[in-house]
C-alpha positions as CSV (number, residue, x, y, z in Angstrom):
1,X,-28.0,-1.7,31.5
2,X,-25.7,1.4,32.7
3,X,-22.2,0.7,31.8
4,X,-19.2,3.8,31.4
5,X,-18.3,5.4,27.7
6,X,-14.8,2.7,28.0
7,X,-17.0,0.0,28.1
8,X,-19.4,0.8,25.2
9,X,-16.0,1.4,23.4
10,X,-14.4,-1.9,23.7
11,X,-18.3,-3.9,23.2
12,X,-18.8,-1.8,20.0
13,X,-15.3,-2.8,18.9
14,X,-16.5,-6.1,19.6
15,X,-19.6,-5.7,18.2
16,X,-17.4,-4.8,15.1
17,X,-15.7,-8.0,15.3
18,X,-12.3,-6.4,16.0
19,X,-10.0,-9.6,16.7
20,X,-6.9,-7.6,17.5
21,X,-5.6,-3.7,18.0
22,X,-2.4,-1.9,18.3
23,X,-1.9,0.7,20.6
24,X,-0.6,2.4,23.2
25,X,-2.3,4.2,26.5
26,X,-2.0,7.1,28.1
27,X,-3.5,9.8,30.3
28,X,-6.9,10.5,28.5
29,X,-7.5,7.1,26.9
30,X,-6.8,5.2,30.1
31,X,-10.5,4.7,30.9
32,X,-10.4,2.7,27.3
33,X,-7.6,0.1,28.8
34,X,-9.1,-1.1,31.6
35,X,-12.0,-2.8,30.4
36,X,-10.0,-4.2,27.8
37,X,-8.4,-6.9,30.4
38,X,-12.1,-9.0,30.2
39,X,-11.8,-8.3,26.4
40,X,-11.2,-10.9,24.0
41,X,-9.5,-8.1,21.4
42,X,-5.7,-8.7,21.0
43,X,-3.7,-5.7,21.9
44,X,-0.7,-5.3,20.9
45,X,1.4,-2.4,22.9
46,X,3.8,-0.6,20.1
47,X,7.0,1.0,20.8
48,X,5.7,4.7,19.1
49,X,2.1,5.6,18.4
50,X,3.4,6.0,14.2
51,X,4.3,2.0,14.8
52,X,0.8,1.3,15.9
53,X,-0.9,3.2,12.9
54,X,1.3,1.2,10.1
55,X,0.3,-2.0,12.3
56,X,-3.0,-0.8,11.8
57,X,-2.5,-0.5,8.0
58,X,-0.3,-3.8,7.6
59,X,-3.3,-5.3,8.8
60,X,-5.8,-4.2,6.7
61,X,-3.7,-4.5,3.4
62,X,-3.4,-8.1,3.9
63,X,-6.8,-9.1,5.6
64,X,-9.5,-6.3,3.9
65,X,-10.6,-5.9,7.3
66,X,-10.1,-2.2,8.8
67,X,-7.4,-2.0,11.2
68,X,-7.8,-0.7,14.6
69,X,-5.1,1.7,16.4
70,X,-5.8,3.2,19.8
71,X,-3.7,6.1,21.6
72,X,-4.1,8.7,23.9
73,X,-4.4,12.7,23.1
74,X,-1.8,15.2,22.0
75,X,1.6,14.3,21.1
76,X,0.5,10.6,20.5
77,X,-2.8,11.9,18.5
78,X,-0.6,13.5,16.5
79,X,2.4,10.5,16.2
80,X,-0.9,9.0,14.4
81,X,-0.9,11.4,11.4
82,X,1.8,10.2,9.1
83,X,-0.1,6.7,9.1
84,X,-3.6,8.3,8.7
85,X,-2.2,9.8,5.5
86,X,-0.5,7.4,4.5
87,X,-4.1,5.4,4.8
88,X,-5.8,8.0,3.7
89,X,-4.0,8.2,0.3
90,X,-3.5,4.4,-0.3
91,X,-7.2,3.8,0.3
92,X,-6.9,1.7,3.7
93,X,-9.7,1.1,5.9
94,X,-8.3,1.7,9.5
95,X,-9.8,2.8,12.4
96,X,-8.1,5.6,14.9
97,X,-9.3,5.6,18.6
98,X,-7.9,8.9,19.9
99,X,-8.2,9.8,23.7
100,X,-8.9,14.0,24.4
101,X,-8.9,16.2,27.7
102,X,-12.1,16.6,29.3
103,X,-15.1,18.1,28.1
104,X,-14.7,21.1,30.4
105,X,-10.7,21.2,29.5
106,X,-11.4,21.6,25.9
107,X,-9.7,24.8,24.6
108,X,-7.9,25.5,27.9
109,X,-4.6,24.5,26.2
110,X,-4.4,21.3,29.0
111,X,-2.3,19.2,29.4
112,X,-1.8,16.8,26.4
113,X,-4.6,18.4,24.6
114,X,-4.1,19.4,20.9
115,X,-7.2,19.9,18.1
116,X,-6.9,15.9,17.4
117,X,-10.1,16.5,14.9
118,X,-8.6,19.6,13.0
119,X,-5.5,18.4,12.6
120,X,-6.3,15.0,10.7
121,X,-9.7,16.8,8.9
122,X,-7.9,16.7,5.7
123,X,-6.2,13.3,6.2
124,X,-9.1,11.0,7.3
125,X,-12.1,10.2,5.7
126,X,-14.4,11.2,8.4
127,X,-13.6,12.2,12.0
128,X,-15.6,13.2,15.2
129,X,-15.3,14.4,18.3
130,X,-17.8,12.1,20.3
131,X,-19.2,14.4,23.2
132,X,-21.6,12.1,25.1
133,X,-21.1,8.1,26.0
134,X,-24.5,7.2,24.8
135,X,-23.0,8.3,21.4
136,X,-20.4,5.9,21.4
137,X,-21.9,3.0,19.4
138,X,-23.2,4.6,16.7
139,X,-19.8,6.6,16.3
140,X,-18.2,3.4,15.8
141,X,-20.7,1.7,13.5
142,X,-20.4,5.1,11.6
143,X,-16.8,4.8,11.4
144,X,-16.6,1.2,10.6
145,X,-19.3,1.6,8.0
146,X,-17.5,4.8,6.5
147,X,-13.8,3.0,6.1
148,X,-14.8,-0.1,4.6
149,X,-17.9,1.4,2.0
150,X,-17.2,3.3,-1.2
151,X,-13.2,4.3,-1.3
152,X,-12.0,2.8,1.8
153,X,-10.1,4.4,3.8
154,X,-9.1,5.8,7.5
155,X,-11.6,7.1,10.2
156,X,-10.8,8.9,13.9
157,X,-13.1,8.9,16.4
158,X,-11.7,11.4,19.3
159,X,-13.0,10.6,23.1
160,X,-12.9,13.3,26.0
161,X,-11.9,11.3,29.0
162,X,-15.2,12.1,30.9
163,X,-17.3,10.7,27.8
164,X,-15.1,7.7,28.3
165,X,-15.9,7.9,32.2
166,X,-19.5,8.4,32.4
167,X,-22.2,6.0,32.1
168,X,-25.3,5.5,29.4
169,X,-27.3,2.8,28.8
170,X,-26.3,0.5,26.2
171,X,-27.8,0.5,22.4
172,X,-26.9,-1.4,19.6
173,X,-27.6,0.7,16.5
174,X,-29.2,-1.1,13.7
175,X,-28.3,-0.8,9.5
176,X,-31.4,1.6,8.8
177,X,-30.4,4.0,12.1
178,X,-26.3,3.8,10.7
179,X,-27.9,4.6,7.3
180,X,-30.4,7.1,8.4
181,X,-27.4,8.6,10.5
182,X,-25.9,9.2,7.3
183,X,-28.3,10.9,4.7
184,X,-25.3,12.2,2.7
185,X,-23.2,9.4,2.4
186,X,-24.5,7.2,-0.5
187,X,-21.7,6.0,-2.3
188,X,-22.3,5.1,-5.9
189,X,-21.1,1.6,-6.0
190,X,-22.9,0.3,-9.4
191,X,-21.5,2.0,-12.3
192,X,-23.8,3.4,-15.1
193,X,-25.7,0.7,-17.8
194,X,-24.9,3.1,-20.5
195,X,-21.4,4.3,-19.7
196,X,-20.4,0.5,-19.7
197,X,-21.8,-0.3,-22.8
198,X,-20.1,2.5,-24.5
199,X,-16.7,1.2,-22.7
200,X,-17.7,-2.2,-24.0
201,X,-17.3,-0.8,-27.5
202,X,-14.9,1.1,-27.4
203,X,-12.6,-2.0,-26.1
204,X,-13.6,-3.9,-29.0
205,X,-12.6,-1.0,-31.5
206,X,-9.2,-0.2,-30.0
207,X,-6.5,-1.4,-31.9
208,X,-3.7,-0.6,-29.3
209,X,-5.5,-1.0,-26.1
210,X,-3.8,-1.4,-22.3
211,X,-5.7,-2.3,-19.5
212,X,-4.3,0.2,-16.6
213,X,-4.2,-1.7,-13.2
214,X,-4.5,0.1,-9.8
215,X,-4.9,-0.1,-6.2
216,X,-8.4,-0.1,-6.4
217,X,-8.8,-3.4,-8.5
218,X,-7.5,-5.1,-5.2
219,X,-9.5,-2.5,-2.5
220,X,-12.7,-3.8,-4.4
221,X,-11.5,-7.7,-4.6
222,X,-12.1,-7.7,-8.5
223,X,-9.1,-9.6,-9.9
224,X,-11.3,-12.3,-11.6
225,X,-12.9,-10.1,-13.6
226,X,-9.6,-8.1,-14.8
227,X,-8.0,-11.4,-15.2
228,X,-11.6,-12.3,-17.5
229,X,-11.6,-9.3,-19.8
230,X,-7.6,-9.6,-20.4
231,X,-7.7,-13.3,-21.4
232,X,-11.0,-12.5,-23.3
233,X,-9.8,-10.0,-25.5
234,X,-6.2,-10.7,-25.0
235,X,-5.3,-6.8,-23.9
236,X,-1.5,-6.3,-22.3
237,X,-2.0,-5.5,-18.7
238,X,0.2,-3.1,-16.6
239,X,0.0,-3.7,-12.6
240,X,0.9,-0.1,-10.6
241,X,3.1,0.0,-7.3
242,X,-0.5,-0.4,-5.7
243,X,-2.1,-3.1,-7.8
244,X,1.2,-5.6,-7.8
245,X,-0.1,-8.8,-7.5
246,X,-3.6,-8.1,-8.8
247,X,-3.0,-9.6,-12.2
248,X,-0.1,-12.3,-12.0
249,X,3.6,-11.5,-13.3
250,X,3.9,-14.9,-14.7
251,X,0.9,-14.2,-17.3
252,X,2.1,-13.9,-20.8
253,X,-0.4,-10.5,-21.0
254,X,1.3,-8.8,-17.9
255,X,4.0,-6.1,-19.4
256,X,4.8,-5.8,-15.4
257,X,4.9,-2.1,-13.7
258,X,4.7,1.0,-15.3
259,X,5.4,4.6,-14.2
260,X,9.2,5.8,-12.9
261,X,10.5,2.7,-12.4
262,X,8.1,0.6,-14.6
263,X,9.5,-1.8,-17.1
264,X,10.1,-0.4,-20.7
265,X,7.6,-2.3,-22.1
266,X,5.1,-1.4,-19.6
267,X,5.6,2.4,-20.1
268,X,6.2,2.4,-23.8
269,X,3.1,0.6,-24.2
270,X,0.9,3.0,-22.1
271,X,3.0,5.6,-24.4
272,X,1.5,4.4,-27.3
273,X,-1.6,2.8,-26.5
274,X,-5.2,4.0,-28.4
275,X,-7.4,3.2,-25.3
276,X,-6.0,3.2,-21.3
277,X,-8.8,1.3,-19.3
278,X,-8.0,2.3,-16.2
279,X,-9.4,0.3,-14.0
280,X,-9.0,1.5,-10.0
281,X,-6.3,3.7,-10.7
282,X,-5.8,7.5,-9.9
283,X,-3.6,8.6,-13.1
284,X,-0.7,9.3,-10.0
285,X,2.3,11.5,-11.4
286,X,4.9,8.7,-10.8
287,X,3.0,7.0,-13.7
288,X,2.3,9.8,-16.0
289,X,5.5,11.8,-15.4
290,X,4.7,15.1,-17.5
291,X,1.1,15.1,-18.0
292,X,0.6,16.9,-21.8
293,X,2.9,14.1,-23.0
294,X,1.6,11.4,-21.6
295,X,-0.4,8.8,-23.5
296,X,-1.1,11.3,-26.3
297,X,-3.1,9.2,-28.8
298,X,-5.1,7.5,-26.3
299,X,-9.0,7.6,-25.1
300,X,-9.5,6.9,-21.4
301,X,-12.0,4.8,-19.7
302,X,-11.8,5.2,-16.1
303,X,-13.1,2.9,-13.7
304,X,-13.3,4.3,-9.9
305,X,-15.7,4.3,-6.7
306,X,-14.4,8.0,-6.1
307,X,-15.8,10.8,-8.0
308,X,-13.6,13.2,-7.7
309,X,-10.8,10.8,-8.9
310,X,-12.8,11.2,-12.8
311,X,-11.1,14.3,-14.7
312,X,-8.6,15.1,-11.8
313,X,-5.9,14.9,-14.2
314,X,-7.0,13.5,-17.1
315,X,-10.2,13.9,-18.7
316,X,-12.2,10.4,-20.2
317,X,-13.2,9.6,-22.8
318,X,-16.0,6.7,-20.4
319,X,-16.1,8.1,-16.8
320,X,-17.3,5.1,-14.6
321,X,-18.2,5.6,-11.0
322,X,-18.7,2.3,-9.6
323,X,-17.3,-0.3,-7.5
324,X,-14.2,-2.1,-9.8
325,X,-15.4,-5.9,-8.7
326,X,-19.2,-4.9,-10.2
327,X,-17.9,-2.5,-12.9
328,X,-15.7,-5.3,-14.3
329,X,-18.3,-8.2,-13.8
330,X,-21.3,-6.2,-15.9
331,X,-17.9,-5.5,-18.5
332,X,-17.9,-9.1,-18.7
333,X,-21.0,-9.7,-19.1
334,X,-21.2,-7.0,-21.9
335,X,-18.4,-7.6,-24.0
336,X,-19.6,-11.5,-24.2
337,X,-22.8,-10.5,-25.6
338,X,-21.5,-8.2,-27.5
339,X,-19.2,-11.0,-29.6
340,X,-21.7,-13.8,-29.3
341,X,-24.3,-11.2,-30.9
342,X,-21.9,-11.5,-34.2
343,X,-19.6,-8.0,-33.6
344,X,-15.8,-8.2,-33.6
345,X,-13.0,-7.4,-31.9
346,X,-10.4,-5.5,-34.1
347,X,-7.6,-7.1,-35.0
348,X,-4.9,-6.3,-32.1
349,X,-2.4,-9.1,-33.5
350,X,0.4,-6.4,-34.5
351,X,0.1,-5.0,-31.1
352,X,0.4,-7.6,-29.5
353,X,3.5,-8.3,-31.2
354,X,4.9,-4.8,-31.4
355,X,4.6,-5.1,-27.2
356,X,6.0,-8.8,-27.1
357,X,8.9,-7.1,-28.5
358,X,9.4,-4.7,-26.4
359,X,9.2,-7.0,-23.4
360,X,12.0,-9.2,-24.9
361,X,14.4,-6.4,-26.1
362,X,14.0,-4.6,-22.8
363,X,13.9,-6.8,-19.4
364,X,15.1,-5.7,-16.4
365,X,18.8,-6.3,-15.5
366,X,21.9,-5.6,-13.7
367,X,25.5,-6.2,-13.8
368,X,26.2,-8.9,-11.8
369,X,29.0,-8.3,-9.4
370,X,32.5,-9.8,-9.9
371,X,34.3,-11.7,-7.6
372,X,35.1,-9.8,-4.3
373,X,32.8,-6.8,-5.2
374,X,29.9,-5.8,-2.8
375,X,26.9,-7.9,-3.4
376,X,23.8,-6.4,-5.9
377,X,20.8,-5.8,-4.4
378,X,18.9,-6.9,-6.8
379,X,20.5,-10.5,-6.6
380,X,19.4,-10.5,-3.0
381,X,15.9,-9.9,-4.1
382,X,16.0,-12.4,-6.6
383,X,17.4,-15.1,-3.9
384,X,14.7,-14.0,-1.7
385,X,12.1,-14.4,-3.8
386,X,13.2,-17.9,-5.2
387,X,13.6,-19.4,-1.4
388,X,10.4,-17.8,-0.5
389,X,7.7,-20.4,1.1
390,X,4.7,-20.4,-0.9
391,X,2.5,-17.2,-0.7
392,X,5.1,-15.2,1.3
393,X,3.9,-11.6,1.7
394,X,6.2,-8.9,1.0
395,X,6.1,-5.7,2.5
396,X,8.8,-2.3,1.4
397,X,9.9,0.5,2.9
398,X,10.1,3.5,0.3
399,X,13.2,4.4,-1.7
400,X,15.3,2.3,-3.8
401,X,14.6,-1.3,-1.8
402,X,10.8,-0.6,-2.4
403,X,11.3,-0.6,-6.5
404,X,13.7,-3.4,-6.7
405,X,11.5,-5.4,-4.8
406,X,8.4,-4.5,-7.0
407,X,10.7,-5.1,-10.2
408,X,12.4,-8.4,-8.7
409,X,9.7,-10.2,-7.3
410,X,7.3,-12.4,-8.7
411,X,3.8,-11.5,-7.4
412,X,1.6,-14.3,-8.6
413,X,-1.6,-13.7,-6.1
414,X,-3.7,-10.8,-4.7
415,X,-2.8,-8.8,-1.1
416,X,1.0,-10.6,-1.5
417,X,2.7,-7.1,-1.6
418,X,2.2,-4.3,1.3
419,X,4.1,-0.8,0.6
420,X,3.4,2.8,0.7
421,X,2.6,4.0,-2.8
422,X,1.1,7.4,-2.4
423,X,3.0,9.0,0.8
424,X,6.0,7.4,0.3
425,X,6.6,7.0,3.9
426,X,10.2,6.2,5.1
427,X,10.0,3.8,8.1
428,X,6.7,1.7,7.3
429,X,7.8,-1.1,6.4
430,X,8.9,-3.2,10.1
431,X,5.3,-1.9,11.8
432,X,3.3,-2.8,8.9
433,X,4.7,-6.3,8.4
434,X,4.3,-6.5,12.1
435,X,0.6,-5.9,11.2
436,X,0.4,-7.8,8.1
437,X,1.7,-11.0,10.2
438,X,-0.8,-10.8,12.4
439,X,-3.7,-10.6,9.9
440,X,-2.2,-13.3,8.3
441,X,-0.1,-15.7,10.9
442,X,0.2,-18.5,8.7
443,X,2.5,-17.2,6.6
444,X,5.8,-16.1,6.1
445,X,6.1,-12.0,5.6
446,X,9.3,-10.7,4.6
447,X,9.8,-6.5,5.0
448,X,12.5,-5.5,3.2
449,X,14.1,-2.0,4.4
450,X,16.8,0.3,3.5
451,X,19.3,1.1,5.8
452,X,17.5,4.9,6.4
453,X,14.1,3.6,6.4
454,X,14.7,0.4,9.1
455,X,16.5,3.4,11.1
456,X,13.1,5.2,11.8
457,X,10.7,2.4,13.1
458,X,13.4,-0.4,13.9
459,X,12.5,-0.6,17.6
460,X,8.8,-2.1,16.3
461,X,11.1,-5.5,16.4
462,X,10.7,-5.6,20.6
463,X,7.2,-5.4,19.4
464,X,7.1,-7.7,17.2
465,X,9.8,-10.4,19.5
466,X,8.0,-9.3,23.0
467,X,4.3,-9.6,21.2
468,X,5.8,-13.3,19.5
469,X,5.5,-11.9,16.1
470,X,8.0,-13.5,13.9
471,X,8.2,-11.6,11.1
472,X,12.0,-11.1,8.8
473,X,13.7,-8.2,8.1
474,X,16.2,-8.0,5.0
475,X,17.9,-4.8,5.0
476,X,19.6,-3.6,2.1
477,X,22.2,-2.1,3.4
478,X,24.5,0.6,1.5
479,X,25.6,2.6,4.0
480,X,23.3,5.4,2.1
481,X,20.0,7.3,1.6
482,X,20.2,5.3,-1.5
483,X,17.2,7.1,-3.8
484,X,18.5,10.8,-2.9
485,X,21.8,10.0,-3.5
486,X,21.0,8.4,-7.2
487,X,18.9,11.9,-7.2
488,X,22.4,13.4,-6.4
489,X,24.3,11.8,-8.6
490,X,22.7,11.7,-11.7
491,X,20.6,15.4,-11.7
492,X,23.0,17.7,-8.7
493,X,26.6,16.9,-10.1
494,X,27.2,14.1,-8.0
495,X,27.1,16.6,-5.3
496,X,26.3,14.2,-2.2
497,X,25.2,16.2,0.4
498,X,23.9,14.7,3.8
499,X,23.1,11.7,2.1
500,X,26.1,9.3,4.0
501,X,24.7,7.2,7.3
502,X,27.9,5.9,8.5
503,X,28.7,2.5,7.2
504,X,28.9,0.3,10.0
505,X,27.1,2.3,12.7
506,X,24.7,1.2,14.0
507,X,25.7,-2.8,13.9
508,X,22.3,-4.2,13.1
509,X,23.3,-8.0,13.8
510,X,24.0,-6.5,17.6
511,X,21.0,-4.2,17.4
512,X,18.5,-7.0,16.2
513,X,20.0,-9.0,18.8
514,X,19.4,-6.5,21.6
515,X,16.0,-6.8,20.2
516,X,15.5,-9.9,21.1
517,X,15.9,-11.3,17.3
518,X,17.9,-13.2,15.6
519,X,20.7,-11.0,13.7
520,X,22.7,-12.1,10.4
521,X,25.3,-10.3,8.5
522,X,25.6,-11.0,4.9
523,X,28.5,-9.9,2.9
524,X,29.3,-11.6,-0.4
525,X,27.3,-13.9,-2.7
526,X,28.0,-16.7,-1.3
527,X,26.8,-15.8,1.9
528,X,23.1,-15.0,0.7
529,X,21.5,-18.0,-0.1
530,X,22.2,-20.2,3.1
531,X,21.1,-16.9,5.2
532,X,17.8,-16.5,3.2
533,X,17.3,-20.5,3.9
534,X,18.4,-19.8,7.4
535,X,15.8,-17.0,8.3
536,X,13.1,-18.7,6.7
537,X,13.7,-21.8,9.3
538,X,13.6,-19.6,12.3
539,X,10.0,-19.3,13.4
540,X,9.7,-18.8,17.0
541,X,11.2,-14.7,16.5
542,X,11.6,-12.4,14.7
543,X,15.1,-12.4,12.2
544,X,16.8,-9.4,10.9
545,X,19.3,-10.3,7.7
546,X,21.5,-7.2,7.2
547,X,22.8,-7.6,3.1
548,X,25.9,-5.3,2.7
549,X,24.7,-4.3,-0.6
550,X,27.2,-1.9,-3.4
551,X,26.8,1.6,-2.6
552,X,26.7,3.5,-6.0
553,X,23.4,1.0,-7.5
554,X,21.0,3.3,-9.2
555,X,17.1,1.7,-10.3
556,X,16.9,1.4,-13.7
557,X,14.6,1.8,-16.3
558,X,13.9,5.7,-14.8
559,X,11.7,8.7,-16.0
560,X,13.3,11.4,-14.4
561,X,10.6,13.3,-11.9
562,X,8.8,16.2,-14.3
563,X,9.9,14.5,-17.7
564,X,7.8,12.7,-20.1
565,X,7.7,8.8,-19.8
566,X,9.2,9.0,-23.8
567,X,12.2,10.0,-22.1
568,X,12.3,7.0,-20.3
569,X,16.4,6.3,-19.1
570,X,17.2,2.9,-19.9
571,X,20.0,0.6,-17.9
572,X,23.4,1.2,-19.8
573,X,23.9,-2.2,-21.3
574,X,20.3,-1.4,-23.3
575,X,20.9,2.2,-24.0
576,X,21.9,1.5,-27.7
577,X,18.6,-0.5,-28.5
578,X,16.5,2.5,-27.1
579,X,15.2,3.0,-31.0
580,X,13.3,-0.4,-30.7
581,X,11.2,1.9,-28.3
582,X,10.4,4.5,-31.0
């Protein structure tokens, strides 16, 4: 059966079991759109191509499943690279449709045609620049196969308009050709017999142990197991900006998040710890701070599916390259024949208590405001997240909203919490909820955004009202680029420059409006709860609640960027107890 490149596309994105896409067409990925009016794919049409590619990863945070954005060549390729990277260092599995000029345009400097491939090379996981139609299905198996398999994370497939034009005759490919395709991708997914044993035994020695929680514990859907070896050996657990939710808040073991704006107890504790297992994490500097100081009595077990992650800026003591949901179940297994074969656990009771402590002396706060001051942000947070229906999904922007909200919140399940940990990209959080609510459409997601941040992607609301998409928006509002500013203030002299976005312009209850959502201006305390209660009630589009939040609120605890996490600043009213940390 002859059919045209477009229409081996769109059947191997069916093939793929694609449900729904975001995108947005153009000149050289035209041929792409018009078989996709018989398709049953969703698509959704964006507002910017950078909106389709955090739809994309909204998708796939919540669902597993890779998301798929489609746009055409040039500037709109290139619109695609802040998600890619974003993606590409969070670990997403998304796949990137990119149109191209012609085969015979190709280095002519055409119209709309940029070096798509060599521009994202070192922000995808694979790309390709598919040169013939009867290429096409095996492109997209490939990619589907690379962004879901060993670290997940983004693929681009890049189509010349006359691949997407001319006609081949249709192949399925099966597993063996997709693996045959692939002789040098074999990811390691088991983890070494040996290397666990030797972790096993060295958890059951450590007297001060931490189990180190990151991103990758929820990539590879191994929360039971973390959740087994903690209550098993009773460890204190610490849950990274990426790993929120993957061990739950309420659980008298989790010391909550450490790293810059971790808890006290949760840093100290990594501090002086004898044995980090760090399970799916990458060692990140915003947990470390300065490296030579950081965890200076400890042995490491590390626990990732990428390679190159083991040694990258600490060396272990128990490298383990394996999938985190196998690593952790043969952990399980091990340590339980290990104590029912008659050896012990040492005694971690004083730990335990020396870290109970610090968790009591050093929770997070905040001065409340007094009557007729600006509201707190952090109360907002806390009103949201007590009104919140039952498994609400959270997504952040990035900046101070995105570490009240992972402080404030209670995260109680797995792939409740959406944000962008290791770009720190401004302006994700309204596309990616968009996405998120998709994946999931029975239930409630909440993005919360700065002021700054909503700025950059806002217009993804006539998205999300035109596409019926009714996701909420609380925007914590102080008039500032909040994080730079507390930069400013507390390390430039209080030397605030270009850091003021004009209170009051734009109005975002008239903007959301224009938007076709519903808009809601919140002012004093008062005012907060009924507006949460209202926006959760309002299901038919999307609502934007815009908090007037105090100006001159800093995040507290802080290790200041460069410093070691012993230096950890404290929130004034616990400065004087900062010896209980010692």
């Amino acid at each position: 059966m002859k059919i045209t490149g477009a229409e081996a596309l769109i059947k191997a994105l069916e093939m793929e079991k694609v449900d729904v896409m975001f995108g947005y067409p153009g000149g050289c990925i035209l041929p792409a759109y018009d078989p996709l009016l018989q398709s049953p794919i969703r698509h959704i049409l964006v507002r910017h191509e950078q909106g389709a590619g955090h739809m994309a990863e909204g998708y796939a945070h919540v669902t597993g499943r890779p998301g798929v954005a489609m746009v055409t060549s040039g500037p709109a390729a290139t619109n695609l690279v802040t998600p890619l990277c974003d993606a590409y260092m969070d670990s997403i599995p998304m796949v990137a449709i990119t149109g191209q000029v012609s085969t015979t345009a190709i280095g002519t400097d055409a119209f709309q045609e940029c070096d798509t491939v060599g521009i994202t090379r070192s922000i995808t996981k694979h790309n390709e620049l598919v040169m013939s139609p009867a290429d096409i299905p095996l492109a997209v198996r490939q990619a589907f196969h690379i962004a879901t398999t060993g670290r997940p994370g983004p693929v681009l497939l890049d189509l010349p308009k006359d691949v997407l034009q001319n006609t081949m005759t249709w192949h399925w490919p099966t597993d063996d050709e997709v693996a045959d395709s692939l002789p040098g991708y074999k990811p390691n997914t088991k983890g070494h017999p040996r290397m666990i044993k030797e972790a096993a035994k060295l958890m059951l020695a450590a007297e001060r142990p931490v189990l180190y929680l990151g991103g990758g514990v929820l990539k590879a859907r191994a929360a039971e197991y973390v959740k087994q070896i903690a209550e098993m050996l009773n460890i204190p657990v610490v849950t990274t900006l990426m790993a929120r939710g993957a061990f739950p808040d309420s659980h008298p073991l989790n010391l909550g998040m450490p790293g810059m704006h971790g808890t006290a107890a949760a840093v100290t504790a990594m501090q002086k710890s004898d044995l980090l297992i760090a399970l799916g994490a990458r060692f990140d500097d915003r947990v470390t701070g300065k490296v030579a100081t950081f965890a200076p009595e400890a042995k490491i077990i590390h626990v990732d599916i990428d390679p190159a992650e083991q040694g990258k800026v600490r060396k272990p003591d128990v490298p383990i390259v394996g999938d985190c949901r196998q690593v952790t179940k043969e952990l399980v297994k091990a340590l339980r024949e290990m104590l029912d074969g008659g050896e012990k656990q040492a005694d971690i009771g004083a730990w335990r208590s020396r870290v109970s402590g610090w968790r009591e002396q050093f929770p997070l706060t905040y001065d409340q405001s007094e009557p007729g001051e600006a509201l707190k942000p952090q109360y907002c947070l806390e009103m949201l997240r007590d009104n919140a229906p039952e498994d609400t999904i959270l997504v952040a922007g990035v900046g101070q909203h995105q570490m009240w909200s992972s402080q404030y919140w209670r995260f109680e399940k797995p792939y409740t919490w959406v944000n962008s940990g290791g770009l720190g990209t401004m302006g994700f959080s309204v596309p990616a909820a968009i996405g998120a609510k998709v994946g999931c459409p029975d239930k409630t997601v909440w993005a919360i955004d700065g002021d700054g941040c909503f700025q950059m992607t806002a217009q993804e609301l006539i998205t999300a009202s035109l596409s019926k998409v009714p996701i909420k928006v609380g925007i914590l509002n102080n008039s500032y680029l909040g994080m730079v500013r507390q930069w400013q203030e507390m390390f430039y002299g209080e030397r605030y420059s270009e850091v003021d976005l004009g209170g009051g312009v734009p109005d975002f209850v008239k903007w959301a409006e224009a938007m076709g959502c519903v808009g809601i201006r919140v002012e004093s305390p008062e005012e907060v709860e009924p507006a949460i209660q209202k926006a959760n009630g309002i299901n038919d589009r999307p609502v934007v609640v815009d908090f007037r939040v105090a100006e001159m609120e800093k995040v507290f605890p802080m290790v200041p960027a460069g410093a070691s996490n012993d230096d950890i600043m404290l929130p004034p009213s616990q400065t004087a107890k900062r010896e209980f940390l010692r």
